[in-house]
TORLUM-705444 format. One line per 8 residues: number of its first residue (from 1); their letters; for each residue x, y, z of N, C-alpha, C. Coordinates in Angstrom, 1 decimal, decimal comma, padded with zeros to 4 digits. Layout:
REM residues N
NUM = a = X/Y/Z/X/Y/Z/X/Y/Z ~ ... .
REM end
This chain:
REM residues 187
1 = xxxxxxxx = 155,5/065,8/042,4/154,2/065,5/041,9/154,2/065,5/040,3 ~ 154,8/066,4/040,0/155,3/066,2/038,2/155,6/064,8/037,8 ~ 156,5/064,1/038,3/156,7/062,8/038,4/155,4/061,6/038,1 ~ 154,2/061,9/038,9/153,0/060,7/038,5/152,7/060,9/037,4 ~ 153,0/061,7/036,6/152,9/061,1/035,0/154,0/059,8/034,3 ~ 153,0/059,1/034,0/154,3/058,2/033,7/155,2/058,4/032,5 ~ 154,3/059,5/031,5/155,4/059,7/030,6/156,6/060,3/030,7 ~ 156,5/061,4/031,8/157,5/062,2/032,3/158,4/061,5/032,8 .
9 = xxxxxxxx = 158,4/060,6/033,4/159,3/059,6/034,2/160,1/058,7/032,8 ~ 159,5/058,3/032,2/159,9/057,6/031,2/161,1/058,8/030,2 ~ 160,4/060,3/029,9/161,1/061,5/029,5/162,5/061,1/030,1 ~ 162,6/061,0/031,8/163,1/061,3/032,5/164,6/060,7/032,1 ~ 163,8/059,6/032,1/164,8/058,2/032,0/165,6/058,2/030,9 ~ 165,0/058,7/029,5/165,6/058,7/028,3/166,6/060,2/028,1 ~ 166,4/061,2/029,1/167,4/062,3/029,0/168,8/061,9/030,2 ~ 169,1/061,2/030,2/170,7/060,6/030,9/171,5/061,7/029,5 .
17 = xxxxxxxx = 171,3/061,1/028,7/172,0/061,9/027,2/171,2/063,0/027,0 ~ 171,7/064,2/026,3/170,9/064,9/025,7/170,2/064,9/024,6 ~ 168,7/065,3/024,4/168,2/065,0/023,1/167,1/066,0/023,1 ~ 166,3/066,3/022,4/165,6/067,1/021,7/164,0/066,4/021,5 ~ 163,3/067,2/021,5/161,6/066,8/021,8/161,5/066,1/020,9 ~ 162,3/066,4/019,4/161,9/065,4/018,5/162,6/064,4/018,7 ~ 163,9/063,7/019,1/164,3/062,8/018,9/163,5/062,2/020,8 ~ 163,5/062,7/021,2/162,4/061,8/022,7/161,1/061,4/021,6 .
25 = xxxxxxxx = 160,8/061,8/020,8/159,3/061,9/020,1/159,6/060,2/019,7 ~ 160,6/060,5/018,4/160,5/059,3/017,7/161,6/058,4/018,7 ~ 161,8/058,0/019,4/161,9/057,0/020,2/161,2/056,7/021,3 ~ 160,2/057,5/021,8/159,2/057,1/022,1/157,7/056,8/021,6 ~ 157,7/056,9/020,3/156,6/057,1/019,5/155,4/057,7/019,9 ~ 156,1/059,4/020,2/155,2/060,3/020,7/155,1/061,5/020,0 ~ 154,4/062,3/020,1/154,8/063,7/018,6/156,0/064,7/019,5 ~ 156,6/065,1/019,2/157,4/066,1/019,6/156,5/067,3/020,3 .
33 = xxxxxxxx = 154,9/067,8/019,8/154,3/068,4/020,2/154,5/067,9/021,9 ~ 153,7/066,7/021,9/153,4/066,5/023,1/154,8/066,5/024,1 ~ 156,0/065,7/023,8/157,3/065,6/024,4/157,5/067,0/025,0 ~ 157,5/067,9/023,7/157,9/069,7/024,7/156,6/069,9/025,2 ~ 155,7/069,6/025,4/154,5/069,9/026,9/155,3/069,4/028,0 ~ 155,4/067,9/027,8/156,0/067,8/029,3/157,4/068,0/029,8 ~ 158,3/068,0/028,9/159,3/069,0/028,5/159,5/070,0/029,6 ~ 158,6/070,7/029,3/158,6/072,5/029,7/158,1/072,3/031,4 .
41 = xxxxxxxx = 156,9/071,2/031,1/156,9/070,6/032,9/158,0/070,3/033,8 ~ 158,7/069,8/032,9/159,8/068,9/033,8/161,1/070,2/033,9 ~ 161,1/071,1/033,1/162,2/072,0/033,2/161,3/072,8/034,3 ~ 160,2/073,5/034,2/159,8/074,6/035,3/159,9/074,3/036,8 ~ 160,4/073,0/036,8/160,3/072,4/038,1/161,7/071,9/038,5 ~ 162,6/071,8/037,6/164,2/071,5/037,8/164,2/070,5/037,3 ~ 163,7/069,6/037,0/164,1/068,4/036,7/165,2/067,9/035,5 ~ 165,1/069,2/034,4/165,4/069,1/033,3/166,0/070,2/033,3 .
49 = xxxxxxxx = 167,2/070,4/032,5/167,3/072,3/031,9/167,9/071,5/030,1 ~ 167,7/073,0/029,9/168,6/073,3/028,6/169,8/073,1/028,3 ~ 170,7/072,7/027,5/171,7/072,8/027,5/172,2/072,9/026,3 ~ 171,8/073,1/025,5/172,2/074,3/024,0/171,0/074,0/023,0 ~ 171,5/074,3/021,9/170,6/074,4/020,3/171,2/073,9/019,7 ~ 170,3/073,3/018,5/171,3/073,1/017,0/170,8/073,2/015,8 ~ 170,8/073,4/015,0/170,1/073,6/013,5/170,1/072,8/013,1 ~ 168,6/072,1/012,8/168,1/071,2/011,9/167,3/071,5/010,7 .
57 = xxxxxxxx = 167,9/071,3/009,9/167,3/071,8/008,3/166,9/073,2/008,8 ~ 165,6/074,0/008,7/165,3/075,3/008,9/165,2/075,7/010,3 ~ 164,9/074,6/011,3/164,6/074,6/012,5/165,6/074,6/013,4 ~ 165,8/075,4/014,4/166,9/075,0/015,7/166,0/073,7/017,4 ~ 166,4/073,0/017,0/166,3/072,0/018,2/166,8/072,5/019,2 ~ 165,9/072,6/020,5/166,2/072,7/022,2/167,0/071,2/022,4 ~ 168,2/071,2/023,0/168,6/070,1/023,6/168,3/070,1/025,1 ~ 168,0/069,1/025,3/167,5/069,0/026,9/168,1/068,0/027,9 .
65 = xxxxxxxx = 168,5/068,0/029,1/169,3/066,8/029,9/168,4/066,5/031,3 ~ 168,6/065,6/031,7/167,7/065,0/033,1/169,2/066,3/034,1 ~ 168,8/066,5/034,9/169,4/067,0/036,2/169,9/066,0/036,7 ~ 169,8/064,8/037,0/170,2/064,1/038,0/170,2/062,2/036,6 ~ 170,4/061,3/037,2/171,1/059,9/036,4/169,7/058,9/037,2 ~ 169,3/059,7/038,5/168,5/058,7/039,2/167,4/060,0/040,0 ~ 166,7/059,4/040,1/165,3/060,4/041,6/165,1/059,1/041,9 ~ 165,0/060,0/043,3/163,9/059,1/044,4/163,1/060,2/044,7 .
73 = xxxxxxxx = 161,6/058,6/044,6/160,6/059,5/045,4/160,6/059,7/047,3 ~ 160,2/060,8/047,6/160,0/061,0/048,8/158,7/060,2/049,3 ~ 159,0/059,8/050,3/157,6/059,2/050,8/156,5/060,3/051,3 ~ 157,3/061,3/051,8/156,5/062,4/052,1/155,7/062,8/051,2 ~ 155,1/062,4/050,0/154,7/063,1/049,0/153,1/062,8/049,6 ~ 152,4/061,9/050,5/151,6/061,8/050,7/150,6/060,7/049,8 ~ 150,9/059,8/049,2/151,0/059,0/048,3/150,5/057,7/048,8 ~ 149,3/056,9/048,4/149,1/055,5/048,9/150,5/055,0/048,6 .
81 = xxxxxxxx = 150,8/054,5/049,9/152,1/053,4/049,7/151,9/052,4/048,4 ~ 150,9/052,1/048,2/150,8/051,1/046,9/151,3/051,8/045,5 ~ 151,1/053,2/045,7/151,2/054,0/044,5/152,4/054,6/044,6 ~ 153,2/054,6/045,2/154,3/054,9/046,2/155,6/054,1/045,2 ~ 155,0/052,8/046,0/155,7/051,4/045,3/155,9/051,2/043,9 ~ 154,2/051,4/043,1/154,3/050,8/041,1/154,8/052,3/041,2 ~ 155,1/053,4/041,6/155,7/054,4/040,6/157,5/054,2/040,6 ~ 157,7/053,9/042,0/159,5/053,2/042,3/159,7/052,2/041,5 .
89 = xxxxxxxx = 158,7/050,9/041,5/158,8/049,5/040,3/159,4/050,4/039,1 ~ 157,7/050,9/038,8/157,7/051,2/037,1/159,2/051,7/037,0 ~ 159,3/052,8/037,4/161,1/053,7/037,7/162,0/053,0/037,3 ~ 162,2/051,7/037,9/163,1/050,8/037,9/163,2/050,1/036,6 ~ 162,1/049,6/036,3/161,7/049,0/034,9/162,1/049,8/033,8 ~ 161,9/051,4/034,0/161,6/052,2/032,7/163,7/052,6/032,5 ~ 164,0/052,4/033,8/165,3/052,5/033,6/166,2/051,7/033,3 ~ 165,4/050,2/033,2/166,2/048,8/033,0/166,0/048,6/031,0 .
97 = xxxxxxxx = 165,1/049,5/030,4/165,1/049,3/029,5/166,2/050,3/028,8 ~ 166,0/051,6/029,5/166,9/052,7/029,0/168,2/052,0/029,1 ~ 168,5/051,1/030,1/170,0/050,4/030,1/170,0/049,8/029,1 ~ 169,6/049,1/028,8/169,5/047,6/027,7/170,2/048,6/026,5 ~ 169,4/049,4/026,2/169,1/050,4/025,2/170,8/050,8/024,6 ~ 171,2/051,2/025,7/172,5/051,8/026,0/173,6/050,6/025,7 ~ 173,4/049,5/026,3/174,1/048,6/026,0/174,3/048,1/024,9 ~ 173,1/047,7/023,9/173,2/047,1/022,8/174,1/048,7/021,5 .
105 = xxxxxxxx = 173,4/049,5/022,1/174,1/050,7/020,7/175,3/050,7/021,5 ~ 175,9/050,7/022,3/177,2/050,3/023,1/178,6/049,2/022,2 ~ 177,5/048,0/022,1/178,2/047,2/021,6/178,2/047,0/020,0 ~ 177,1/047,3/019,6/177,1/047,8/018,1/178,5/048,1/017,5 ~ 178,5/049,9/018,5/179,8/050,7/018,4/180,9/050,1/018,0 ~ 181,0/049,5/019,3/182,6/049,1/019,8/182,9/047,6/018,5 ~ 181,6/047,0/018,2/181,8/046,1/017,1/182,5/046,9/015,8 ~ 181,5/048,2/015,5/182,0/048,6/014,3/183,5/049,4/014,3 .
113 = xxxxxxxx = 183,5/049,7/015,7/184,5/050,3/015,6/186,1/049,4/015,4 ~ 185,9/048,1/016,4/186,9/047,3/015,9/187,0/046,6/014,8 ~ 188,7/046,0/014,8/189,5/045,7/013,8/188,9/043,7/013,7 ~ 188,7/043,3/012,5/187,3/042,3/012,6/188,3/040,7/013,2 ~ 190,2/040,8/013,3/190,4/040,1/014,2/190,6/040,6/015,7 ~ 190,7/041,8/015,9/190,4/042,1/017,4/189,1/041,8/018,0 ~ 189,9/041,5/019,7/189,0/041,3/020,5/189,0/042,2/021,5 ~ 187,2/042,0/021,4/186,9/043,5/022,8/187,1/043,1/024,3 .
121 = xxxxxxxx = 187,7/043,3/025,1/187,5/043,0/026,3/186,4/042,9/026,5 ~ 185,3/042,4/027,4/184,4/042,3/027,8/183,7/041,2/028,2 ~ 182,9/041,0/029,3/181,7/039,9/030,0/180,6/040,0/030,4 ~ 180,0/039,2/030,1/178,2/039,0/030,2/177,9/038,5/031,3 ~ 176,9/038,1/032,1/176,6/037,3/033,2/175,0/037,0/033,2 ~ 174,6/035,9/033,1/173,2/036,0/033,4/172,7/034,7/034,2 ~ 172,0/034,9/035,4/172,1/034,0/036,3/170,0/034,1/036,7 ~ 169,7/033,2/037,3/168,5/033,3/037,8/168,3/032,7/038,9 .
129 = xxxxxxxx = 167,3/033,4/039,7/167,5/033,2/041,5/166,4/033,0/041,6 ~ 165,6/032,2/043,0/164,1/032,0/043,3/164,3/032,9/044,3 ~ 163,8/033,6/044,9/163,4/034,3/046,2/162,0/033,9/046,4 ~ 162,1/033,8/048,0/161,0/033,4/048,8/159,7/034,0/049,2 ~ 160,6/035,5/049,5/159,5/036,9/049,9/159,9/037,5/049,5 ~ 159,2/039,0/049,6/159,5/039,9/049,7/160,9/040,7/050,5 ~ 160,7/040,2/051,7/162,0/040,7/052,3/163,1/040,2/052,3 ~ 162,8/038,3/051,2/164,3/038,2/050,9/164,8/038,8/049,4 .
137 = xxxxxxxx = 163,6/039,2/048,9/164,3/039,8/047,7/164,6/040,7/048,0 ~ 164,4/041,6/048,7/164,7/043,3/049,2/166,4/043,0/050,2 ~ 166,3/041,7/051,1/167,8/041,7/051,5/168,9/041,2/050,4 ~ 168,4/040,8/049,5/169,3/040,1/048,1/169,3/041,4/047,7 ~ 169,0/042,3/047,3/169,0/043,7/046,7/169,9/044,6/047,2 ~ 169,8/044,5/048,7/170,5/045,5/049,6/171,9/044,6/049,4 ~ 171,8/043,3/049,5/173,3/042,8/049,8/174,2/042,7/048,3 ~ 173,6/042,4/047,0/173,8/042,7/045,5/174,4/044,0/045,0 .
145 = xxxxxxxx = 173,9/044,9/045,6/174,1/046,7/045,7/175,7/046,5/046,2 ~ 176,0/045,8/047,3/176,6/046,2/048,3/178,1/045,8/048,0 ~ 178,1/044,6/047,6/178,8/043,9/046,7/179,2/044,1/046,0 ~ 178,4/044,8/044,8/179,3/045,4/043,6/179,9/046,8/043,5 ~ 179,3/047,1/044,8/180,2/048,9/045,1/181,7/048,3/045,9 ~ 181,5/047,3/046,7/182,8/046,7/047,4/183,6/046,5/046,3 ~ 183,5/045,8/044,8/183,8/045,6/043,7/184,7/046,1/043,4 ~ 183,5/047,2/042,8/183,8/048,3/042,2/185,0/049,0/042,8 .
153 = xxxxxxxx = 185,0/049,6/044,2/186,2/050,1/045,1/187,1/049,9/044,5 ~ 187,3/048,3/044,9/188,5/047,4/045,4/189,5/047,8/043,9 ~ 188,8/047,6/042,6/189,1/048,0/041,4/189,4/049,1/040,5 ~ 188,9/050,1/041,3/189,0/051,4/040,5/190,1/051,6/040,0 ~ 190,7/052,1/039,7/192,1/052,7/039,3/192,0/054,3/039,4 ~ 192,8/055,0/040,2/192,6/056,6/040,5/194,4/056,9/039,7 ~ 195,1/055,8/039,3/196,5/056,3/038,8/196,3/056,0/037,5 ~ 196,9/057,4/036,8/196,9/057,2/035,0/198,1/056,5/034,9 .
161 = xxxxxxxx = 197,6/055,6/033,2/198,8/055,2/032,8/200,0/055,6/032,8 ~ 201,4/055,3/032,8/202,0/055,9/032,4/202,6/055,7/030,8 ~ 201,7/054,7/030,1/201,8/054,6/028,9/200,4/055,4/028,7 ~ 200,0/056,1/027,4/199,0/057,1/027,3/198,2/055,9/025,8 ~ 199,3/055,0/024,9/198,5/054,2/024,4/197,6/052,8/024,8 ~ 198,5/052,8/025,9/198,2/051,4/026,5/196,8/051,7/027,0 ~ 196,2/050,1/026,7/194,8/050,1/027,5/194,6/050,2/029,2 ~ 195,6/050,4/029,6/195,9/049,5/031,0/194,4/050,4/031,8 .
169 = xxxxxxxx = 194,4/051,9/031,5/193,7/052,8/032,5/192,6/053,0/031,8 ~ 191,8/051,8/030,5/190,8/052,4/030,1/189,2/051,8/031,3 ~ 187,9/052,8/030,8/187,1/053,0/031,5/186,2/051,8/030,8 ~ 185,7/050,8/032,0/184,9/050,4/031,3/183,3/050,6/031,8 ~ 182,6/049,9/031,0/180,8/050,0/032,0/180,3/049,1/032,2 ~ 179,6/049,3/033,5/178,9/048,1/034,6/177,9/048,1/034,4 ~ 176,8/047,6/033,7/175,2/047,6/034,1/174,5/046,2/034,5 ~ 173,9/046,5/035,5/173,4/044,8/036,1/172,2/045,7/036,5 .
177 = xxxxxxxx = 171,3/044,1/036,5/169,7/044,1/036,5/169,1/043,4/037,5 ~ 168,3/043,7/038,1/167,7/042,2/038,8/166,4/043,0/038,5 ~ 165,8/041,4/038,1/164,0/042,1/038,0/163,6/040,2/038,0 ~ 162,0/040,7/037,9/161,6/038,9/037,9/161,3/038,7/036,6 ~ 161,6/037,4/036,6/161,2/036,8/035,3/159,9/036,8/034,5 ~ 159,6/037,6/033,5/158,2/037,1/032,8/157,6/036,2/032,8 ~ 156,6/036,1/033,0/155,5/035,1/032,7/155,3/034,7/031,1 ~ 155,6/033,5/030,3/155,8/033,0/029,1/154,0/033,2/028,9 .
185 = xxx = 154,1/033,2/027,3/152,5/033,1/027,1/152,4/034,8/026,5 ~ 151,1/035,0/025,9/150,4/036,1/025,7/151,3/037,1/024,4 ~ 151,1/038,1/024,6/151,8/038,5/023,0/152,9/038,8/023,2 .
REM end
C-alpha cells in the first residue's frame, strides 16, 4: 500500500543506484525534506534500507538502495483493477524513463572515456508496430520477453577469458522498451 503514492514508486525507481534524499531531491525536483519522509516510508516497510553515509561539507548523507531492481503489485491488494493497471502502466513508464536516464549517462561515459579514433562496440534498434488489441499487445509482450531471454541464454558467456586484456568476456547492457507512441501536438 506504501506503493499508491506515486512519488514513492518513482523514489523507487530512481534507487536501482544508491543516492541520498538530496541527490533523489534535485533529480526529482523535490526538497530533500520531503524525499526523506518518504524515504523513511519506504525503509519501515522493506522496500529500501541503508547502505552507508558520507560527508558532505558539514553534513553526513544517508545513502539509500531499492531492495529489489523491479516489484510487482499483488492483485490481492484489493485494488479497483483499473487502479491496479495505471499503477503497473505508470511503473512501467517511470522505469522506462529511469532507463533512458541510465543509457544516455552510459554513453556520455563510455564517449569520454574513449580514445576519439576508437570505436565502441555497440547497437541501437528502433522499430514501430501497430497492434490491434489489447490482447495482441499483451501476446507481443509475452512473446518479446521471451525472445530476448532465449537471446540472451543462447549468448551468455559463463567462461572467462583466458586473455584478462582482451575484450572477448566483456559485459555488456540490454535495455529495450515497448510503449505506444505519443500523440504529436500539445506542449
Amino acid at each position: 500500500m506504501v506503493l499508491l503514492n506515486p512519488l514513492r514508486a518513482e523514489i523507487l525507481a530512481h534507487l536501482i543506484v544508491p543516492a541520498s534524499a538530496a541527490e533523489l531531491g534535485r533529480t526529482m525536483s523535490q526538497t530533500p525534506q520531503r524525499i526523506n519522509y518518504h524515504l523513511k516510508a519506504l525503509e519501515k516497510v522493506g522496500l529500501v534500507r541503508r547502505i552507508g553515509t558520507r560527508q558532505v561539507r558539514n553534513l553526513v548523507e544517508v545513502l539509500y538502495q531499492a531492495i529489489a531492481r523491479t516489484f510487482v503489485l499483488a492483485e490481492s491488494l484489493g485494488l479497483h483493477p483499473e487502479t491496479t493497471q495505471k499503477l503497473k502502466d505508470q511503473g512501467s513508464l517511470s522505469h522506462m524513463i529511469t532507463t533512458a536516464e541510465r543509457i544516455k549517462k552510459d554513453a556520455l561515459q563510455l564517449m569520454e572515456q574513449s580514445d576519439q579514433a576508437e570505436v565502441i562496440p555497440s547497437a541501437t534498434l528502433h522499430t514501430q508496430i501497430t497492434l490491434a488489441s489489447a490482447e495482441q499487445r499483451s501476446a507481443f509482450v509475452e512473446e518479446y520477453v521471451q525472445l530476448v531471454q532465449q537471446l540472451a541464454a543462447k549468448y551468455q558467456s559463463e567462461e572467462p577469458s583466458a586473455d584478462p586484456s582482451s575484450s572477448a568476456n566483456e559485459a555488456y547492457n540490454v535495455m529495450l522498451a515497448v510503449y505506444p507512441q505519443p500523440k504529436q501536438g500539445g506542449a
